[in-house]
N, C-alpha and C positions, 0 to 999 in steps of 0.2 A: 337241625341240620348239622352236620359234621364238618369237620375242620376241612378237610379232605373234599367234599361239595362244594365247599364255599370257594374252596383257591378254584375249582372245575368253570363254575358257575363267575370267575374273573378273569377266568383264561378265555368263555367264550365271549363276552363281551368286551373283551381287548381284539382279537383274533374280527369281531364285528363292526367296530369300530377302526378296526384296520382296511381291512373291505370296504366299507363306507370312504374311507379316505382315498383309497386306489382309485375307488369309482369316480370320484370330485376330480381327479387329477387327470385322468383319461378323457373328461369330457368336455373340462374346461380349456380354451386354448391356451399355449404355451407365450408366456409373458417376456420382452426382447430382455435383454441381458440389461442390466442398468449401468450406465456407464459411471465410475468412479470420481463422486464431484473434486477429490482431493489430488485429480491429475495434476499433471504439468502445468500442461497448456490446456485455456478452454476449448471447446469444440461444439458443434452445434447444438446440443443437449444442453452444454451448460455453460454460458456466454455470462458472465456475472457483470464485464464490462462493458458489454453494449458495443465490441468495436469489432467483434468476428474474429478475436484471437489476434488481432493486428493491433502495435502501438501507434500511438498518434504520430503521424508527421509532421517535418520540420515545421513547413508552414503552417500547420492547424495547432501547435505547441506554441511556436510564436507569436503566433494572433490570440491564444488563450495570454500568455504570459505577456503583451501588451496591454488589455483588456481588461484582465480582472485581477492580477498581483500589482502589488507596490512594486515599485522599481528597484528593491532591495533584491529580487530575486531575479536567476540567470539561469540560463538553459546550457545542460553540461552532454554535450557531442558525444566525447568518448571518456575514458576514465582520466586522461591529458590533459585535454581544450575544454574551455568553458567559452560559450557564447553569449555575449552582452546581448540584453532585451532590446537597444539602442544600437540596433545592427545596421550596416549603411548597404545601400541597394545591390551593389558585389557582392557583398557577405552573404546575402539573401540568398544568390542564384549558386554561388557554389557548395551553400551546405544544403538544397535543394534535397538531394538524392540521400540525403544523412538524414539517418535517425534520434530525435535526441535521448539519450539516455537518463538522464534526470531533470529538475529541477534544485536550484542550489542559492542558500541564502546565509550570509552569515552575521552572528551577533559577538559585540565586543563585553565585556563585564569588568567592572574593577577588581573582584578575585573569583580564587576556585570557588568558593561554597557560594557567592551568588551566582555562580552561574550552573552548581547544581541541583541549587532548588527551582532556577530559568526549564535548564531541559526536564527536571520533574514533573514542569507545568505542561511543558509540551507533550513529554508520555505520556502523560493522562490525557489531554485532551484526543491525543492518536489511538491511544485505547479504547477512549467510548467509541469511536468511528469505525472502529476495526478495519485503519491503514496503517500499516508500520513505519516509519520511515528511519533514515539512517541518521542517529544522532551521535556528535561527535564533541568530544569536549577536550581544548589541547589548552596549554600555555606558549606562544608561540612569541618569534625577536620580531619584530618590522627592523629592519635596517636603515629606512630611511629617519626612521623617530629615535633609532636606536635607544627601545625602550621594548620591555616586554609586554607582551597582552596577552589578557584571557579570554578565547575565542569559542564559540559552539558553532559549530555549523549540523545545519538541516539540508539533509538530499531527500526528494522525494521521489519517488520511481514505483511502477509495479513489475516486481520480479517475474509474475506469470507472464508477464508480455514481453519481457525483455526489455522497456523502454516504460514509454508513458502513458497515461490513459487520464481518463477525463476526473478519477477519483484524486491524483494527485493532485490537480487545482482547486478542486474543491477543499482539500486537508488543506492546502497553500494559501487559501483564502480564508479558512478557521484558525491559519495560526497567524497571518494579518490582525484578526481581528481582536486573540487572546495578547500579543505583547503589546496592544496598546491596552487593553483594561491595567486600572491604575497598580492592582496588586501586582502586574505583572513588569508593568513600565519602571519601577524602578528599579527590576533586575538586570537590565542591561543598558548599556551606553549608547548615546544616537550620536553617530559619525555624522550625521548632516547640519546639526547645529556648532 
């Protein structure tokens, strides 16, 4: 057979196999558009937190954050105010209608480098969970000690909601449970003793 044959004899069974595929496509129904999981905001397709695209409410944030965090952690209102878990019955009814935007907790250290190998532990542990939270490492004056300290703080929030959802308590209560293991405990200082 000739060269000339051969490319004939691959044009018709491309040109048949194209046909064949036309045919599959015309018969089978047409499949809905998929919606993009890496949206914004979720939507009924893809609901990953369980809450219909809505963050948790004040009072269902608060009853989490009485419940199952230590008391080291507070519920931060807007990017200004921070709301103590030890709210008194007014407190309750006016922030009512307010959404909280994070959870927030902070830890003291005796210098920088212990308290960068503190929030290393905590990235990793945010990492295996795949929730990110917002780690912050300052050296910061208290005035009334007038004395400086090395502070990290953890905000926990999920951005796709704008506010909070039930994964941040969960991370909140996996890093509860990492700064007391011992490797971890004597990276940072207890303000309650």
């Amino acid at each position: 057979m000739s060269l000339r044959c051969m490319s004939s004899t691959k044009t018709s069974q491309k040109n048949t196999e194209s046909s064949n595929n036309d045919y599959m496509t015309k018969t089978q129904p047409k499949k809905k558009a998929r919606i993009d999981p890496t949206a914004k905001r979720p939507n009924q397709i893809c609901d990953p937190y369980g809450q219909n695209g809505q963050p948790l409410s004040y009072t269902e944030a608060n009853l989490n954050l009485q419940t199952i965090l230590h008391s080291r952690w507070h519920l931060v209102l807007s990017h200004h105010e921070q709301s103590s878990s030890s709210s008194t019955h007014d407190d309750t009814n006016s922030n009512e209608h307010k959404k909280p935007k994070s959870i927030r907790t902070e830890f003291h250290h005796t210098d920088f480098y212990t308290a960068s190998k503190f929030i290393s532990q905590l990235a990793a542990l945010a990492h295996n969970h795949h929730h990110y939270p917002k780690l912050t490492l300052e050296r910061r004056l208290f005035k009334k000690e007038k004395c400086w300290k090395i502070v990290s703080r953890v905000d926990l929030c999920t951005v796709a909601l704008g506010g909070l959802s039930y994964h941040d308590f969960h991370l909140g209560m996996l890093i509860d449970l990492e700064v007391e293991r011992d490797a971890v405990r004597d990276l940072w200082l207890d303000d309650e003793k």
